[in-house]
C-alpha positions as CSV (number, residue, x, y, z in Angstrom):
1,X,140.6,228.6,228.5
2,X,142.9,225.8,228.1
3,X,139.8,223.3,227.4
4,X,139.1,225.5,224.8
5,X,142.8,226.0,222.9
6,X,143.9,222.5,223.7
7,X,140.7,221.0,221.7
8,X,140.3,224.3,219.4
9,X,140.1,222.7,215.7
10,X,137.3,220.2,217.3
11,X,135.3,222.3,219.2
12,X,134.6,224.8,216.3
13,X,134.1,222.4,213.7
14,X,131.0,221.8,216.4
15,X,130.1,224.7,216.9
16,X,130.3,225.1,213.5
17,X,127.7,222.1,212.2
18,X,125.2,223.0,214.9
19,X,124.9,226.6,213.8
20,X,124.6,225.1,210.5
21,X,121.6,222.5,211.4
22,X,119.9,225.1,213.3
23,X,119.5,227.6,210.4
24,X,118.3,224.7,208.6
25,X,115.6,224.1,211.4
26,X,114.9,227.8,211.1
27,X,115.1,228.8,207.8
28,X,111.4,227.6,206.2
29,X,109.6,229.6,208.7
30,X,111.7,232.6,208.2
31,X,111.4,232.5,204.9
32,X,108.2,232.3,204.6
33,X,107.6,235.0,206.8
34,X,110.1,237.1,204.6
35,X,108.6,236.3,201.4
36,X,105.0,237.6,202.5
37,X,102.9,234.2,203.3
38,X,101.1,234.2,206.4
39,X,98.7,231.9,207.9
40,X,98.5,228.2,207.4
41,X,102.0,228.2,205.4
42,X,104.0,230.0,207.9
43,X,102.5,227.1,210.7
44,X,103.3,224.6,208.3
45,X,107.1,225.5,207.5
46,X,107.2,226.3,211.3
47,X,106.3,222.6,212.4
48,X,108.7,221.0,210.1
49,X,111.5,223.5,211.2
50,X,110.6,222.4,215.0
51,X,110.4,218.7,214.0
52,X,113.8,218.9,212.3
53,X,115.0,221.1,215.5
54,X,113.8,218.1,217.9
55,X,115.1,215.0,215.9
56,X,117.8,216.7,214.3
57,X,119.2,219.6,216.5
58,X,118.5,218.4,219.9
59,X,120.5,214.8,219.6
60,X,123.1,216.9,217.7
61,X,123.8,219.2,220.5
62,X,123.8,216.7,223.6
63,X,126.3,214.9,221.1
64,X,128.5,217.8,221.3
65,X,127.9,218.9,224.9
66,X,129.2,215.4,225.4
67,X,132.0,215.7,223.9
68,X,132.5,219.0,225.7
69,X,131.9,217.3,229.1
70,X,134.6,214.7,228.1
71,X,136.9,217.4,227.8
72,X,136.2,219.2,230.4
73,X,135.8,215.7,233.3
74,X,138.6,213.5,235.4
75,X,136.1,210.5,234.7
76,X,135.0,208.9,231.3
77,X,131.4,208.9,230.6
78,X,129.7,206.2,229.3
79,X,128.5,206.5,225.6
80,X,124.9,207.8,225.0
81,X,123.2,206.8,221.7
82,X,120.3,208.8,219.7
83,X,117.6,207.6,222.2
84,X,119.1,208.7,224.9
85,X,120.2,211.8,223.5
86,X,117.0,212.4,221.9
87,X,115.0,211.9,225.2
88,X,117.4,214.1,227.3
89,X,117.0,217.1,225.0
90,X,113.2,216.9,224.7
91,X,112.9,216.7,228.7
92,X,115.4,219.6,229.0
93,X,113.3,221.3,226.4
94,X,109.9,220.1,228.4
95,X,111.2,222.0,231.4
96,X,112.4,225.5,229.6
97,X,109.5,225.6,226.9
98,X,107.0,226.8,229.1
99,X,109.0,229.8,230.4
100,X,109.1,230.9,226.4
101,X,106.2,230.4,226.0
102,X,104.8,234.2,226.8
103,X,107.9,235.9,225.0
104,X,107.3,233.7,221.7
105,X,103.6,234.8,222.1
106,X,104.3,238.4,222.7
107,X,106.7,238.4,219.9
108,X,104.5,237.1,217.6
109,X,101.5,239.2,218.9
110,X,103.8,242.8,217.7
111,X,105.2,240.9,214.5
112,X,101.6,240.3,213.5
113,X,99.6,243.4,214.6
114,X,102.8,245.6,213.1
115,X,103.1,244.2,210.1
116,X,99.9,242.5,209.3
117,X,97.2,243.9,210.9
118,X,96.0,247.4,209.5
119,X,97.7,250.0,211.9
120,X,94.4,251.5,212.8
121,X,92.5,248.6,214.0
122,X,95.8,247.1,215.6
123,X,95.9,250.2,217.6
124,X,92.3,250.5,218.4
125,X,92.0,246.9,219.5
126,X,95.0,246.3,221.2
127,X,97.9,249.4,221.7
128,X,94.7,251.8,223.2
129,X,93.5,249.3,225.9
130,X,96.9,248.5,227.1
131,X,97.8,251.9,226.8
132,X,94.9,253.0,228.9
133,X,95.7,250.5,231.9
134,X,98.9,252.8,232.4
135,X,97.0,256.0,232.2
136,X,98.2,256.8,228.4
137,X,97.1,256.0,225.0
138,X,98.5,254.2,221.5
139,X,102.5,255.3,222.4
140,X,102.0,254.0,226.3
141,X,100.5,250.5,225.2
142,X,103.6,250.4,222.3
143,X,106.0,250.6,225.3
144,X,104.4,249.0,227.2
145,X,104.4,246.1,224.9
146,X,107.6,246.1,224.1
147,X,108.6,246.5,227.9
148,X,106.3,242.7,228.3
149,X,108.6,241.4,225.3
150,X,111.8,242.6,227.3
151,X,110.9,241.1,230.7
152,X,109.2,237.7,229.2
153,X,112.4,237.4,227.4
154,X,114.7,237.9,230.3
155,X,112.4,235.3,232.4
156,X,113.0,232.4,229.7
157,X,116.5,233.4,229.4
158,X,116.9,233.1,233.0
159,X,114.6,230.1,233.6
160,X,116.8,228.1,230.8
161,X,120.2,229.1,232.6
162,X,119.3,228.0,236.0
163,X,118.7,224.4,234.4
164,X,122.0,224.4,232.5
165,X,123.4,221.5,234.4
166,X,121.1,219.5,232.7
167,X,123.5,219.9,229.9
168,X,126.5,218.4,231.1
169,X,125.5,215.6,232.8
170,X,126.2,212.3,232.3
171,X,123.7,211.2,228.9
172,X,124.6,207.9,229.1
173,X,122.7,207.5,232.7
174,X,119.1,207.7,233.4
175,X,118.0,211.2,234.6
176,X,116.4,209.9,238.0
177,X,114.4,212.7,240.2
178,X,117.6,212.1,242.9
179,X,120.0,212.9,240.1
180,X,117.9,216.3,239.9
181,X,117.6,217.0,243.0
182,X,121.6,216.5,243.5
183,X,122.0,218.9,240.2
184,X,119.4,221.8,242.2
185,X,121.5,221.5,245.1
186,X,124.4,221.9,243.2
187,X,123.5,224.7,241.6
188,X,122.0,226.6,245.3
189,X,125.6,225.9,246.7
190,X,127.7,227.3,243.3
191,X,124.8,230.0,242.6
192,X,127.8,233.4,242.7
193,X,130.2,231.0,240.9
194,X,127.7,230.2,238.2
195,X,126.3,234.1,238.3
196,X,129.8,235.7,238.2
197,X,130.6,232.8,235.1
198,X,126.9,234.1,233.2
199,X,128.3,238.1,233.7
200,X,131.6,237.0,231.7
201,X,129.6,234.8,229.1
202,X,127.4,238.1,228.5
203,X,130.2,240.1,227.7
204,X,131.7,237.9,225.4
205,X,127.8,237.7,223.4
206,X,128.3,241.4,223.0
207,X,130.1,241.5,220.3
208,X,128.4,239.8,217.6
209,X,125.4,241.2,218.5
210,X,126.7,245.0,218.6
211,X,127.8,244.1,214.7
212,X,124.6,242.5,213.8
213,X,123.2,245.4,215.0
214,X,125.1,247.8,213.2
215,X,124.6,246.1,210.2
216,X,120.8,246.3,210.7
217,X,120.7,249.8,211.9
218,X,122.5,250.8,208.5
219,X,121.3,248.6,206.3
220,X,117.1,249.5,207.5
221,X,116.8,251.4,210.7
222,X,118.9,254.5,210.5
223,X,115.9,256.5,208.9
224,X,113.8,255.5,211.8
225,X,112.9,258.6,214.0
226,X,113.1,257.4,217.5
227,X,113.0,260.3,219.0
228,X,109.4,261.3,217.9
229,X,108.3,258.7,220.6
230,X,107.8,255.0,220.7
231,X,104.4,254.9,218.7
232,X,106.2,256.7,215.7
233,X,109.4,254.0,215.8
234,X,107.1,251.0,215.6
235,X,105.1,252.3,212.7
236,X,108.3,253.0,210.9
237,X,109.8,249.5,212.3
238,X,106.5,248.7,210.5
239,X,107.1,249.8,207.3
240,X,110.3,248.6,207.3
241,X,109.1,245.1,207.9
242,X,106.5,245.3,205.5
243,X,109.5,246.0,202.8
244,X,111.6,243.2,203.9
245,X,108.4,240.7,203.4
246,X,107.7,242.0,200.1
247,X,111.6,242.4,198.8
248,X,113.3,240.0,201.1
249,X,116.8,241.1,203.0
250,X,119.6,242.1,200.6
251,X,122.5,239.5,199.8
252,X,124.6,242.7,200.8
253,X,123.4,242.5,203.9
254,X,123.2,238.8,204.8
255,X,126.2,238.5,203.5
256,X,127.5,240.6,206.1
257,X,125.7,239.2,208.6
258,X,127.5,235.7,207.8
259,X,130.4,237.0,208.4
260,X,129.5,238.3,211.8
261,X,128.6,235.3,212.3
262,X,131.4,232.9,211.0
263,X,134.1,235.2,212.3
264,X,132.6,236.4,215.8
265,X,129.5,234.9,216.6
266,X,130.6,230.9,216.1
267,X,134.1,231.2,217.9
268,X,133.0,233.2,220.9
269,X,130.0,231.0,220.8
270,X,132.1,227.9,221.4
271,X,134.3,229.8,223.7
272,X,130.9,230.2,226.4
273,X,129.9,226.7,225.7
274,X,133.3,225.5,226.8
275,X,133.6,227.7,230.0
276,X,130.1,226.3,230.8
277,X,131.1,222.4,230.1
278,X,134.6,223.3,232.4
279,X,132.2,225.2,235.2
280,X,129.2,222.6,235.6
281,X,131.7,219.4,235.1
282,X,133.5,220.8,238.0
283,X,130.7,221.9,240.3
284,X,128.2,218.2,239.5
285,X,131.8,216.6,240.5
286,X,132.4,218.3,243.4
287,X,135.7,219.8,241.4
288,X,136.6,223.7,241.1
289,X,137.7,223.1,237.6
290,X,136.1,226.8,236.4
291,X,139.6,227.8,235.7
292,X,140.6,225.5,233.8
């Protein structure tokens, strides 16, 4: 905590400018998707926003992990220029992609056949044949897809933690296999200290994203009957996506969801990232600096 307050004014102007550059990377898909295109212009806007999110984004946030990491160490690093940023972040992203790879397929799959696809054929070709391998129909393959979307996610989110000492290291060095072999040892002998560190950093996600969800749920999903069963909900969820593509989201609305974002998300944001600089500094130099 005292990283954080002693370096507050430049650690959220950080946090703010990457949260800044990254709805930039994100916004020409989204809004395409929004605004009812499909097919070859979605891909398009969606290359461009991952191009800008590699040489943009990525050098961007080593830059500021860096600085973090300077914060947070008894020894100066050396300075690391775009290159080296550049190269560090696309490796890190290398070794995490694939793990995200079946929840950004699996996401996409229920965004396309629920709001695309024609419910009946969706549900024929895809919701009855997974539904059937668990002894059900349409509203057994519905949970069960979203059940594959909840654990794919939890395995990327997981699989990118365990490599978050990639993050604090020292940019300006070469990342040697012995250097990542000392991190993986590192991170077997801290494992509880890093585990017990993610429980706190979870809590303090929770509230921005209890808000955003309350701002969604009355804002489009408070007429949604859940309780008539899972098959029901995602034809509503549906419907309601359907609307959004062809009227786009309400400035009311993203307006409030800016100001989730600016007031909760950002600062709590910054706090984690700190606490993580402070805990992996301290472990990849042999240091118990975690409470500092």
């Amino acid at each position: 905590m005292k990283t954080f307050f002693d370096n507050l004014g430049e650690i959220l102007l950080t946090a703010l400018a990457l949260t800044a550059l990254r709805i930039a990377a994100l916004y020409p898909a989204l809004a395409a998707l929004l605004g009812g295109r499909t097919g070859f212009s979605v891909a398009v806007r969606a290359a461009a926003g991952l191009l800008f999110y590699l040489f943009a984004v990525i050098p961007a946030r080593n830059f500021g992990y860096m600085r973090l990491r300077s914060f947070s160490s008894a020894s100066s690093a050396g300075k690391a220029g775009y290159g080296r940023l550049l190269s560090s972040g696309a490796a890190r992203l290398g070794r995490g992609l694939p793990w995200c790879v079946p929840a950004f397929f699996l996401m996409g799959l229920w965004y396309y056949g629920f709001s695309v696809m024609d419910l009946i054929n969706w549900s024929r070709k895809v919701l009855k044949p997974l539904g059937a391998i668990f002894g059900g129909s349409s509203p057994e393959g519905t949970a069960a897809l979203l059940g594959m979307i909840l654990i794919s996610a939890l395995i990327a989110a997981a699989a990118w933690w365990l490599d978050m000492e990639s993050d604090f290291r020292d940019m300006s060095l070469k990342d040697t296999r012995k250097e990542r072999k000392s991190r993986r040892e590192a991170r077997n002998r801290f494992f509880s200290r890093r585990l017990g560190s993610a429980g706190i950093n979870i809590l303090l996600t929770l509230p921005s994203l209890c808000l955003w969800a309350f701002v969604l749920w009355q804002a489009f999903l408070k007429d949604i009957h859940f309780q008539y069963g899972a098959m029901n909900a995602a034809t509503e969820l549906a419907r309601v996506l359907k609307n959004l593509r062809n009227k786009g989201i309400p400035g009311t609305v993203l307006l409030r969801m800016g100001l989730v974002l600016l007031t909760v998300h950002v600062p709590l944001a910054a706090l984690r990232k700190t606490r993580n600089a402070d805990l992996i500094t301290g472990i990849l130099e042999g240091e118990d600096r975690s409470e500092a």
